[in-house]
N, CA, C and O atoms as a printed pandas DataFrame, in Angstrom:
     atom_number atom_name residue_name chain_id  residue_number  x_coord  y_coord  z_coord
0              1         N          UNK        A               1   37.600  -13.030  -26.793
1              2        CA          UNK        A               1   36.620  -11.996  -27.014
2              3         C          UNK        A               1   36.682  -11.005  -25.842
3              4         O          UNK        A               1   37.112  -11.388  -24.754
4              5         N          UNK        A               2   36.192   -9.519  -26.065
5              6        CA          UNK        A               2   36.534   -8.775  -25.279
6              7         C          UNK        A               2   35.426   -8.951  -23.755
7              8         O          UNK        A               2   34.323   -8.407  -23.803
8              9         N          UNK        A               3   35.774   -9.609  -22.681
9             10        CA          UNK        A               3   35.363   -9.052  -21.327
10            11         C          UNK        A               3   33.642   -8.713  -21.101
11            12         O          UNK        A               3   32.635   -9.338  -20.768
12            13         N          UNK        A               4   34.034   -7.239  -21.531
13            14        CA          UNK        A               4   32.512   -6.364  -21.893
14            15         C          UNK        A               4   31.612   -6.829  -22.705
15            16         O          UNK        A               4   30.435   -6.559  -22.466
16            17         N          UNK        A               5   31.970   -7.670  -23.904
17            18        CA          UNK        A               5   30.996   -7.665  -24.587
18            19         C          UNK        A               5   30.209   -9.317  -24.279
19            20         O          UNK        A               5   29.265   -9.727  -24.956
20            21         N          UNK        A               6   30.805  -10.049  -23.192
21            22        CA          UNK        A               6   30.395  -11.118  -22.704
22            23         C          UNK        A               6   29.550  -10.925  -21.390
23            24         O          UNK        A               6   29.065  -11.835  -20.718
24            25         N          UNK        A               7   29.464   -9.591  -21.150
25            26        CA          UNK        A               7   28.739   -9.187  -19.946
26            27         C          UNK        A               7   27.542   -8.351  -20.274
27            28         O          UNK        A               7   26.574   -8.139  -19.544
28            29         N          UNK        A               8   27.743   -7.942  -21.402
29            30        CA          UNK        A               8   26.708   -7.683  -22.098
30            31         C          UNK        A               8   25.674   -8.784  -22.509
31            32         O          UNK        A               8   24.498   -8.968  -22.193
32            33         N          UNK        A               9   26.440   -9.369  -23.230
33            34        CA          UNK        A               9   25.570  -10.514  -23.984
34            35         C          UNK        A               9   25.073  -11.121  -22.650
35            36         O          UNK        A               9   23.856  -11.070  -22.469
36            37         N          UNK        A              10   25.889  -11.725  -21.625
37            38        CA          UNK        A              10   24.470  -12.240  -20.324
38            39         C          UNK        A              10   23.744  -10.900  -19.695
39            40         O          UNK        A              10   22.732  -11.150  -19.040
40            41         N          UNK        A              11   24.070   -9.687  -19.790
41            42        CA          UNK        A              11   22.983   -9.034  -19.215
42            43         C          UNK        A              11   21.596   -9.261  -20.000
43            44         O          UNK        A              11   20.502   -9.593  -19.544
44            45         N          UNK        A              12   21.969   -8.991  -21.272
45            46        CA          UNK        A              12   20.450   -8.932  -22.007
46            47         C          UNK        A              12   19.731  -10.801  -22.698
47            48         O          UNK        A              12   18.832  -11.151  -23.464
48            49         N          UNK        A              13   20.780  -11.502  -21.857
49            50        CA          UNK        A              13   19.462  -12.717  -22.097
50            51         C          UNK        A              13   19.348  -12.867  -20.894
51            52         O          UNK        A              13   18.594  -13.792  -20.592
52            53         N          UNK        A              14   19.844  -12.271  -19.985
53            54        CA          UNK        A              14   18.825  -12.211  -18.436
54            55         C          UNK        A              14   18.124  -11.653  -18.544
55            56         O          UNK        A              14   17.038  -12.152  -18.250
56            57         N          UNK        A              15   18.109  -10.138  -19.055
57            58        CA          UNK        A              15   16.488   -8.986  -19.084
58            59         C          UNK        A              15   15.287   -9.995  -19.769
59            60         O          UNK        A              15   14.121  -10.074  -19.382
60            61         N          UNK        A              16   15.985  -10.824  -21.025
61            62        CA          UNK        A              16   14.714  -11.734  -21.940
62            63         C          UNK        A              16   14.472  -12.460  -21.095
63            64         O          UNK        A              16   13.281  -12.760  -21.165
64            65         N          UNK        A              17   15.057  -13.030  -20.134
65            66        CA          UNK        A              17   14.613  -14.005  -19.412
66            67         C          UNK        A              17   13.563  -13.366  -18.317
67            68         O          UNK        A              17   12.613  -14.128  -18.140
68            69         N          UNK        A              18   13.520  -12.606  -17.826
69            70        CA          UNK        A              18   12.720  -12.051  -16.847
70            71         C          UNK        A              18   11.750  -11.401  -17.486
71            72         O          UNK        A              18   10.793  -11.025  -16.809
72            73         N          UNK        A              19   11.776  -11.081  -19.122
73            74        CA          UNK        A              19   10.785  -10.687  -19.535
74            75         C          UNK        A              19    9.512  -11.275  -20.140
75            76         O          UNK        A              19    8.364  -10.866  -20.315
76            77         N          UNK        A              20   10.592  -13.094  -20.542
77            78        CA          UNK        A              20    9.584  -13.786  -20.756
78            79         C          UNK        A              20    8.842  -14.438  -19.616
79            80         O          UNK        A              20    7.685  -14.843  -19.732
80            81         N          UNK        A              21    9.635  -14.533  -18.386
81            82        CA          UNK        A              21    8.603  -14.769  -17.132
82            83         C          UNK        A              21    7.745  -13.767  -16.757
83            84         O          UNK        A              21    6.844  -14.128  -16.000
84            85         N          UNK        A              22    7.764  -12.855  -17.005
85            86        CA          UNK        A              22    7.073  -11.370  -16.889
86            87         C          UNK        A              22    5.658  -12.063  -17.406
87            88         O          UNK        A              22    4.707  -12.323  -16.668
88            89         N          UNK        A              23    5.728  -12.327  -18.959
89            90        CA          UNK        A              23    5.034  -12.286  -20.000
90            91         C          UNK        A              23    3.861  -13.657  -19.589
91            92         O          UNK        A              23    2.651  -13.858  -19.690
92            93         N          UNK        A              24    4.984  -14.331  -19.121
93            94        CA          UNK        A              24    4.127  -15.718  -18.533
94            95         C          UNK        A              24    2.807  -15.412  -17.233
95            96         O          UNK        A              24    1.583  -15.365  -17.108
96            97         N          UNK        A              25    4.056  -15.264  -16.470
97            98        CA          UNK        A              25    2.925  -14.790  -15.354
98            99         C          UNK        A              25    1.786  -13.852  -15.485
99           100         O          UNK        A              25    0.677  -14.023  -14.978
100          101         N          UNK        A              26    2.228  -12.659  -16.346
101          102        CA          UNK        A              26    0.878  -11.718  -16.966
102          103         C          UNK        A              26   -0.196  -12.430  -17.087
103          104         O          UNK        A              26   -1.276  -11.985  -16.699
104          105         N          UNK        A              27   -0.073  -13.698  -17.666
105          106        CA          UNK        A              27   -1.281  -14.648  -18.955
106          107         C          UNK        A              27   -1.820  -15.154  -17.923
107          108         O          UNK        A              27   -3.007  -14.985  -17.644
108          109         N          UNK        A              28   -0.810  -16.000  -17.067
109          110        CA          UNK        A              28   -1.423  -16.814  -16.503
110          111         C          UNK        A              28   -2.538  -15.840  -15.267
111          112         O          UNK        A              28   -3.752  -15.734  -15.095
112          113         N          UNK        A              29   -1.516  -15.379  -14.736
113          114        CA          UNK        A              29   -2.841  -14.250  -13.323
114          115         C          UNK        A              29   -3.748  -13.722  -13.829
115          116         O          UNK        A              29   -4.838  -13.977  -13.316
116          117         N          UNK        A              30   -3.740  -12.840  -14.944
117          118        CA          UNK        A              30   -4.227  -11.965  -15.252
118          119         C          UNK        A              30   -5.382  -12.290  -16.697
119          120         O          UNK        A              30   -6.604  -12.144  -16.717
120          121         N          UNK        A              31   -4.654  -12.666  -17.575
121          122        CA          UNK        A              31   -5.490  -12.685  -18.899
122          123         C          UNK        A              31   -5.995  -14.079  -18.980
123          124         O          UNK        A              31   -6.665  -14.078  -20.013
124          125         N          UNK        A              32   -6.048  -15.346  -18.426
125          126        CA          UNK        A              32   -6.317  -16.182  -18.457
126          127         C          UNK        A              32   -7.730  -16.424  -17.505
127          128         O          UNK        A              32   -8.524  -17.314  -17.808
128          129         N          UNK        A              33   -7.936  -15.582  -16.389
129          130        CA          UNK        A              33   -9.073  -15.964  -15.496
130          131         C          UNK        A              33   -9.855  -15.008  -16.100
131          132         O          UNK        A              33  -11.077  -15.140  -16.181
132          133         N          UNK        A              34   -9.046  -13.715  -16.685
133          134        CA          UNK        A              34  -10.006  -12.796  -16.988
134          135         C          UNK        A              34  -10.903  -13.367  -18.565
135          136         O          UNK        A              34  -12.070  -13.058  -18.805
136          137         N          UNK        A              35  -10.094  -14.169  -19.411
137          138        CA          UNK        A              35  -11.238  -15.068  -20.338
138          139         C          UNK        A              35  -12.355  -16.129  -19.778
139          140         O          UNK        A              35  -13.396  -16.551  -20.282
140          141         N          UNK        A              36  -11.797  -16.351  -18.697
141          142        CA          UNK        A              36  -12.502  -17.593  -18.169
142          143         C          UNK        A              36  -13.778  -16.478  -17.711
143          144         O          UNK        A              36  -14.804  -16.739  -18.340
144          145         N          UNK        A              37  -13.848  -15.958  -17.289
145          146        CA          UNK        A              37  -14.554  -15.226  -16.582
146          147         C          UNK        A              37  -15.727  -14.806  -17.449
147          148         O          UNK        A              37  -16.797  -15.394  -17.609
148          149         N          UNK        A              38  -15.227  -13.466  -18.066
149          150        CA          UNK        A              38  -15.820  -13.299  -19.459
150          151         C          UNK        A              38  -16.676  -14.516  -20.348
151          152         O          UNK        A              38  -17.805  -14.306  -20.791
152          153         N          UNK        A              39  -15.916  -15.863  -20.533
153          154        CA          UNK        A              39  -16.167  -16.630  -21.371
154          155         C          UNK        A              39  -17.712  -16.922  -20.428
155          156         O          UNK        A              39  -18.752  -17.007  -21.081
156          157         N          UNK        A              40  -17.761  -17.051  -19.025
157          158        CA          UNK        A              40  -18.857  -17.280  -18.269
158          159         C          UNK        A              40  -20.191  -16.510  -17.896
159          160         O          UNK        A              40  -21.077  -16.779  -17.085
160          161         N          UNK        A              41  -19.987  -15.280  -18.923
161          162        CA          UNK        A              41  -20.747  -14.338  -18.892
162          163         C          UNK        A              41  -21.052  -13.892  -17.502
163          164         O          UNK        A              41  -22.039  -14.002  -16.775
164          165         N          UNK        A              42  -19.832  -13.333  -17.372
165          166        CA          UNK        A              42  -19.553  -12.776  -15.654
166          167         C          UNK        A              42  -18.714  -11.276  -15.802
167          168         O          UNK        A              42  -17.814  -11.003  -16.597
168          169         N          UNK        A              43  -19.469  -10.226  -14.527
169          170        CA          UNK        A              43  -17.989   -9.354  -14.647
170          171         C          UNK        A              43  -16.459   -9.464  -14.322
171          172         O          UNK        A              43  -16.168  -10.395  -13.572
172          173         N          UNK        A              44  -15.796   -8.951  -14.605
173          174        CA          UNK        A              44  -14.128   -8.820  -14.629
174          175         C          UNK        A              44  -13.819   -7.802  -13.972
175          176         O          UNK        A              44  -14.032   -6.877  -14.755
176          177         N          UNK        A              45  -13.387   -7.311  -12.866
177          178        CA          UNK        A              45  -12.764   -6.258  -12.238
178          179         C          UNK        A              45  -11.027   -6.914  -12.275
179          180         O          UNK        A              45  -10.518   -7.853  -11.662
180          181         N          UNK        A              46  -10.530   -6.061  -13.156
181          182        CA          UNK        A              46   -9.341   -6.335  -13.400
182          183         C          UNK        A              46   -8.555   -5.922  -12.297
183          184         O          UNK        A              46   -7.699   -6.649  -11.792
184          185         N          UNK        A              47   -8.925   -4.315  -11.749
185          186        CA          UNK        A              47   -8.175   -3.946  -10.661
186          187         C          UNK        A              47   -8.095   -4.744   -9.323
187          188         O          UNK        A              47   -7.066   -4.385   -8.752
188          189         N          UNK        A              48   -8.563   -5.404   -8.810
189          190        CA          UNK        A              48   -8.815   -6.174   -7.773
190          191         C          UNK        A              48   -8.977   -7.840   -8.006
191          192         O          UNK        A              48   -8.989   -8.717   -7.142
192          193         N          UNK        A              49   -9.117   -7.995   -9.742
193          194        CA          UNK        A              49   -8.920   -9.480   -9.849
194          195         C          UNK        A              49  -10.162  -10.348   -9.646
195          196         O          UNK        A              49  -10.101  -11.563   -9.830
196          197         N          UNK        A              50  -11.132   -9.820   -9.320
197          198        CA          UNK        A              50  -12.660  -10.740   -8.906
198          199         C          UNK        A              50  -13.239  -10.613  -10.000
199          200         O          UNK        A              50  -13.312   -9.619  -10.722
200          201         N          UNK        A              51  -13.901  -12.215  -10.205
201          202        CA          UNK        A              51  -14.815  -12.053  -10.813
202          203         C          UNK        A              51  -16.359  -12.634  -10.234
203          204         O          UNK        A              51  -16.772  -13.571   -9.550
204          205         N          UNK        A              52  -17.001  -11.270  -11.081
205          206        CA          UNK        A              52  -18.431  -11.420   -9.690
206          207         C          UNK        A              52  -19.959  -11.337  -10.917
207          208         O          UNK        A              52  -19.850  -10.863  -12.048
208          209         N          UNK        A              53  -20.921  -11.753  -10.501
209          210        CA          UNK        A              53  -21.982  -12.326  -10.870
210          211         C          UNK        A              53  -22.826  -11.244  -11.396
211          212         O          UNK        A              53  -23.078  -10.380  -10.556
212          213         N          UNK        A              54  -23.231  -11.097  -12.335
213          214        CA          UNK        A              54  -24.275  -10.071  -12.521
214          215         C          UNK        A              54  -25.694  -10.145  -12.173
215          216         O          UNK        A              54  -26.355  -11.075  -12.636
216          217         N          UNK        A              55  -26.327   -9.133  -11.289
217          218        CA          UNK        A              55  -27.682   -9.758  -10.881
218          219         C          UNK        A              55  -28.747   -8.393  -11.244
219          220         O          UNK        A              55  -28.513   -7.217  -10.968
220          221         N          UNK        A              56  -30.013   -8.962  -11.966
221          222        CA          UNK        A              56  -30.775   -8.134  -12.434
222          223         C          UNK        A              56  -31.471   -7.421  -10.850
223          224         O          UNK        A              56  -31.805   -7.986   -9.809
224          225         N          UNK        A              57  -31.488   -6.079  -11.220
225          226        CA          UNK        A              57  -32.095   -4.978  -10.780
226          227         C          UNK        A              57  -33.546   -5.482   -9.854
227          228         O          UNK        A              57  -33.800   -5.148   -8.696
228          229         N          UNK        A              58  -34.461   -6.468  -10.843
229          230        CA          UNK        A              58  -35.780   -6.875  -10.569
230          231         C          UNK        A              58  -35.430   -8.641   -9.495
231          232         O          UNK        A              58  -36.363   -9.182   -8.903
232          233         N          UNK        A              59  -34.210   -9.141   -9.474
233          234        CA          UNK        A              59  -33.875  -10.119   -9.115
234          235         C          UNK        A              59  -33.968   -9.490   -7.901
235          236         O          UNK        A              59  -34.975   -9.870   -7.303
236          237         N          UNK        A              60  -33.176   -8.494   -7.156
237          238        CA          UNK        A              60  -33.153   -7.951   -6.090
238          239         C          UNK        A              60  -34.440   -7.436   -4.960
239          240         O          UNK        A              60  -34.900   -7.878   -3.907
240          241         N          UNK        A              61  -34.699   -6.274   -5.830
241          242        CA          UNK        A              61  -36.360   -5.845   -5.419
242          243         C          UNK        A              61  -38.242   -6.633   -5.550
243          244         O          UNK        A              61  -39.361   -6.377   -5.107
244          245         N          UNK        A              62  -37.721   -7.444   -6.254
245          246        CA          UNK        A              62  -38.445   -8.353   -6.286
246          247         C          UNK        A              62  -39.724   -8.027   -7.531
247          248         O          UNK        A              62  -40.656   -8.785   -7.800
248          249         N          UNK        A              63  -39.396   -6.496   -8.247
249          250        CA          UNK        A              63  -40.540   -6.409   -8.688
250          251         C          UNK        A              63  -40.011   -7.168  -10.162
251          252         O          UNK        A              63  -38.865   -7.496  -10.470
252          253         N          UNK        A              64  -41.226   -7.307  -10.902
253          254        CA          UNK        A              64  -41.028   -7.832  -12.389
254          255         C          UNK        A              64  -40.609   -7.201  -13.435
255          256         O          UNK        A              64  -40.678   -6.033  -13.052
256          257         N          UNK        A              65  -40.374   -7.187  -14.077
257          258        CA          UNK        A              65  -39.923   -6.553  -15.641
258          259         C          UNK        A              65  -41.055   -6.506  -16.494
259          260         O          UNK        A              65  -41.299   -7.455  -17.239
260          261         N          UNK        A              66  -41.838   -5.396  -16.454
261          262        CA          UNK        A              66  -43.230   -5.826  -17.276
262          263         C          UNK        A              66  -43.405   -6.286  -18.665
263          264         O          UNK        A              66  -44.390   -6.793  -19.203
264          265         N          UNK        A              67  -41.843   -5.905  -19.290
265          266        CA          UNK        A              67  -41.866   -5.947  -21.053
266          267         C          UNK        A              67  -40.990   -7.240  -21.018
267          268         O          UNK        A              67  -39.884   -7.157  -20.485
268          269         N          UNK        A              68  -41.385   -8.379  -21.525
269          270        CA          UNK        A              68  -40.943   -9.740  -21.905
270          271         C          UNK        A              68  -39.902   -9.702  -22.528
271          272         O          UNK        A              68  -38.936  -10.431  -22.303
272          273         N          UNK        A              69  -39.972   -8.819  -23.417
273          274        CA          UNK        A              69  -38.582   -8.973  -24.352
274          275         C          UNK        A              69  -37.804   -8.454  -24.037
275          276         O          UNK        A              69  -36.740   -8.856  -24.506
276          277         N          UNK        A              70  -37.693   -7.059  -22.925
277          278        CA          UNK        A              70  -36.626   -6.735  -22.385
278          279         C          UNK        A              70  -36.088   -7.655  -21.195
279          280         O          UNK        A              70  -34.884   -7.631  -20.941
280          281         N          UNK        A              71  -36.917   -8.430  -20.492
281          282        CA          UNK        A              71  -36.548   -9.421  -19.303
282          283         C          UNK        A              71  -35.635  -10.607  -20.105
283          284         O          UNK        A              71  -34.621  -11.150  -19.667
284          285         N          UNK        A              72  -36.351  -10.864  -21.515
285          286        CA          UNK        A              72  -35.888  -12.006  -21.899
286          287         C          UNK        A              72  -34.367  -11.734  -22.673
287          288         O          UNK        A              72  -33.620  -12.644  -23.034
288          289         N          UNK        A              73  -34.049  -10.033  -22.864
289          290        CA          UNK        A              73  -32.785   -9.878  -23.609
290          291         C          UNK        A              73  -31.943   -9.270  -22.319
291          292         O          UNK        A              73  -30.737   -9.027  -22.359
292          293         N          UNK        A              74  -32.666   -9.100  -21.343
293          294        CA          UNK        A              74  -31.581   -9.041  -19.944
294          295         C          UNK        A              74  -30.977  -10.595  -19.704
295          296         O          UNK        A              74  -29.865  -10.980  -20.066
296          297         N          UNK        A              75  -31.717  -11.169  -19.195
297          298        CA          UNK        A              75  -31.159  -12.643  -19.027
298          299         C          UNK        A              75  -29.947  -13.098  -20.166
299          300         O          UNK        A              75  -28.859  -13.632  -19.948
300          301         N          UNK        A              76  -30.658  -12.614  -21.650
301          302        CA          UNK        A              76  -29.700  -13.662  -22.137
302          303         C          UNK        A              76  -28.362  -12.737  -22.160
303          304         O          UNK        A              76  -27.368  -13.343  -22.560
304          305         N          UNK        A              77  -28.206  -11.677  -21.881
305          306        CA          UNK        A              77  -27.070  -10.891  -21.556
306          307         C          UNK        A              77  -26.421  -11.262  -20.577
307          308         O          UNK        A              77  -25.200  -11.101  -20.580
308          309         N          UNK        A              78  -27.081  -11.863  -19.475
309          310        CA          UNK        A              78  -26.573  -11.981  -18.281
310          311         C          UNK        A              78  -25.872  -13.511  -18.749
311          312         O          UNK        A              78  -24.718  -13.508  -18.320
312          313         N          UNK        A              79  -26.112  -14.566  -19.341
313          314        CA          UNK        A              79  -25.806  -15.991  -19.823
314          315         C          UNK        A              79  -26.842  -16.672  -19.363
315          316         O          UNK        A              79  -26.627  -17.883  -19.313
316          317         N          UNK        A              80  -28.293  -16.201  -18.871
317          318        CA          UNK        A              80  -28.776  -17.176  -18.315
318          319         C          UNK        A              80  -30.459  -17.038  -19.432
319          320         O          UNK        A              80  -30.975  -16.118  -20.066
320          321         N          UNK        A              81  -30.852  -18.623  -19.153
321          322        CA          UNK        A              81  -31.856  -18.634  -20.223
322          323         C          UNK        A              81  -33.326  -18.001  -19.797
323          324         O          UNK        A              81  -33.706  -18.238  -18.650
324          325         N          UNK        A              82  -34.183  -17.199  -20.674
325          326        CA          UNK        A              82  -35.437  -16.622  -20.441
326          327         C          UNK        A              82  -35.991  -17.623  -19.929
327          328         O          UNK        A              82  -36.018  -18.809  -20.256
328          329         N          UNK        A              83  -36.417  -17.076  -19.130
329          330        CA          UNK        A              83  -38.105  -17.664  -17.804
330          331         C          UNK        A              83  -38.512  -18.343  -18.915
331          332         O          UNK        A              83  -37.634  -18.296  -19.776
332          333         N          UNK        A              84  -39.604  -19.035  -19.301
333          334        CA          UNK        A              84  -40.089  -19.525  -20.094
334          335         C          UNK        A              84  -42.118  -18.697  -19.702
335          336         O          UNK        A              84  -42.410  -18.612  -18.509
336          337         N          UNK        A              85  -42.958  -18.324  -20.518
337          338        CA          UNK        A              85  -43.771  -16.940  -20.481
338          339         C          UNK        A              85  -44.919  -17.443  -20.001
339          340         O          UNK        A              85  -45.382  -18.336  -20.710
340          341         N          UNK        A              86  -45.558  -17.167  -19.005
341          342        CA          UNK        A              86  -46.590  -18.322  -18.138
342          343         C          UNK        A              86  -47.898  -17.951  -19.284
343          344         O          UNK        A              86  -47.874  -16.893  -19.912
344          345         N          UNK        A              87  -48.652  -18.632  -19.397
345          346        CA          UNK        A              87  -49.746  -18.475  -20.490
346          347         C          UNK        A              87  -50.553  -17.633  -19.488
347          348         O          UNK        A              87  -51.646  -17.168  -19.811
């Protein structure tokens, strides 16, 4: 067989080969923590790779959320369960 066309044929199952490690490593660094993350009802900063905690506005300053149902549909946004409503 001609030379060239055997240098061909290993160039391009080397490119597949580096493309399926490409493809691997993508999943694993990248799209795999970023589900985990997500799945934890957490943010994702993809550019920098962290994933970081969401914290309510009123968690900080200390004041309250006067409307119940908006405190109680913040939380469950955040993954965490409503206060339970003091009588």
């Amino acid at each position: 067989m001609n030379p060239n066309i055997e240098r061909l044929k290993l160039l391009f199952i080397a490119a597949f080969a580096v493309l399926v490690v490409g493809v691997m490593i993508w999943q694993v660094v990248w799209i795999m923590p970023q589900k985990a993350c997500e799945g934890d009802h957490k943010w994702w900063d993809g550019s920098a790779r962290v994933c970081a905690q969401p914290v309510l506005i009123s968690d900080i300053t200390g004041r309250t959320i006067q409307d119940k149902q908006a405190e109680a549909a913040a939380r469950t946004a955040m993954g965490k369960t409503p206060s339970p409503s003091k009588p």
